[in-house]
N, C-alpha and C positions, 0 to 999 in steps of 0.2 A: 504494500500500500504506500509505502513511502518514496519508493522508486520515481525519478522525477517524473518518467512521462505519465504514468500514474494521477501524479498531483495536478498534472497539468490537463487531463482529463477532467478531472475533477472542475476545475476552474474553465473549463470549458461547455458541461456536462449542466453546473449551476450558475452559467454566469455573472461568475466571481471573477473581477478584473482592479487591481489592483487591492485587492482584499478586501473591498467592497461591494455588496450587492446595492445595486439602484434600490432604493425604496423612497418613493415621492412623497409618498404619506407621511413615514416616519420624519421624513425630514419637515415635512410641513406641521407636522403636530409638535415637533419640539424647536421648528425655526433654525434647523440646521441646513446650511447651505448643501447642495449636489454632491452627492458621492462621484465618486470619478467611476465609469462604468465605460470604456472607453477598449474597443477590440483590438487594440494598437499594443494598450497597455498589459503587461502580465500580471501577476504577484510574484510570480518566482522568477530568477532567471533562465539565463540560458544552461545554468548546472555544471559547466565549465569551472574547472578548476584553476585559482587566481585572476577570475572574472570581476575579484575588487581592485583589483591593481587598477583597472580600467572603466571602471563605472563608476567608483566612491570617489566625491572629491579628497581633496589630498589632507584637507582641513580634518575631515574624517576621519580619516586611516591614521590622523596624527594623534586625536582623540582616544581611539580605540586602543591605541600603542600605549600612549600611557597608563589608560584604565588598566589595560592589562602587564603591563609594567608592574603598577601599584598593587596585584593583587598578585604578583610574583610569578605571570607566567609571558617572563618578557622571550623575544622572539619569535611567537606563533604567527607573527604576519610577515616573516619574508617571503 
């Protein structure tokens, strides 16, 4: 079940695009603006490995380095 193309079934299956389902209603009874429901869009990637190097800005990747620095497992992002 976890296997990407699986997941990505799924997200095509329920019309889950960017981990959101359209729902007009909800959003209008709680005054939340559009979910993004958008066929362009995935939730998952392409499941390539070091597909962050190239899709996270850098700002990020700087972030995450040190969180995971601070919590003692520096390295995991080269």
């Amino acid at each position: 079940m976890s296997r990407l193309d699986r997941i990505r079934e799924m997200e095509d299956r329920h019309g889950e695009r960017h981990g959101h389902r359209a729902n007009a209603a909800h959003n209008q009874q709680f005054g939340l603006p559009g979910w993004r429901d958008e066929a362009t869009v995935r939730f998952t990637r392409s499941g390539k490995s070091g597909q962050w190097r190239w899709e996270l800005r850098p700002q990020t990747v700087d972030r995450a380095r040190a969180i995971l620095d601070a919590e003692g497992l520096s390295g995991l992002l080269n």
